[in-house]
C-alpha positions as CSV (number, residue, x, y, z in Angstrom):
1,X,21.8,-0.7,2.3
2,X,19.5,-0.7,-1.0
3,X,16.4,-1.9,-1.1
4,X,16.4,-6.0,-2.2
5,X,14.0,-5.5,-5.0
6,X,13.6,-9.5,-5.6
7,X,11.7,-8.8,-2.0
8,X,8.2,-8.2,-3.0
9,X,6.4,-7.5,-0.1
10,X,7.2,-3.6,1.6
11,X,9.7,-3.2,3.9
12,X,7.7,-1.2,6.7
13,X,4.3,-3.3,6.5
14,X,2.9,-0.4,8.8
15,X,3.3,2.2,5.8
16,X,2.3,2.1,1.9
17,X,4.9,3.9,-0.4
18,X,2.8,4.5,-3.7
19,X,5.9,5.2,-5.4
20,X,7.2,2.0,-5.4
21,X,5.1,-0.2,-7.8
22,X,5.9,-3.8,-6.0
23,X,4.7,-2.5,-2.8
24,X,1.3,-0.4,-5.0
25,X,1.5,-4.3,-6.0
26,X,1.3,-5.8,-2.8
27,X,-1.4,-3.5,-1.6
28,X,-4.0,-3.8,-4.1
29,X,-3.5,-7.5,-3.7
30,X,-4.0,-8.0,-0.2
31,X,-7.0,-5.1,0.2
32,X,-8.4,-6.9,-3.1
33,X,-8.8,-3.3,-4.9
34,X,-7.5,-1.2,-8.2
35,X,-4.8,1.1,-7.8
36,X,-6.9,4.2,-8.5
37,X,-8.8,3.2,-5.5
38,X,-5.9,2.6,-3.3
39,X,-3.9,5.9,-4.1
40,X,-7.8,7.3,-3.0
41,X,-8.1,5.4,0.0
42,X,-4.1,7.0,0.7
43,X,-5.1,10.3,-0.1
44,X,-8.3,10.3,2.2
45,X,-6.4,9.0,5.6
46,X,-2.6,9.2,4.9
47,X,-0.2,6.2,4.0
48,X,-0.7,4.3,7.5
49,X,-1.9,1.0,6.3
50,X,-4.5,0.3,9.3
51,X,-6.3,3.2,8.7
52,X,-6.0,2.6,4.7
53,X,-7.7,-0.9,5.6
54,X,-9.9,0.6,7.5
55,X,-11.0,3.3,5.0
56,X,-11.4,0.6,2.6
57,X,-13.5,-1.6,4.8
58,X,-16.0,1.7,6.0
């Protein structure tokens, strides 16, 4: 089944796919930061959002 694009928020809330703007989207709106400083925070600690909250918050 495709992805339902009208559904903004990601489909595995437990990962963040930076190829998929929506979700980059969703992301930086809920952690309350740029892009730039999400794909970081993803490239420090991997695409599990805890630990991408985490980072953020340390």
């Amino acid at each position: 089944m495709a992805d339902d694009k009208t559904n903004r928020g990601p489909q595995d809330r437990s990962r963040i796919a930076l190829g998929e703007d929506y979700e980059v989207e969703y992301w930086t709106g809920k952690f309350g930061v740029s892009k730039e400083r999400l794909e970081a925070a993803v490239q420090a600690v991997g695409s599990n959002a805890d630990a991408v909250e985490q980072h953020l918050k340390g």
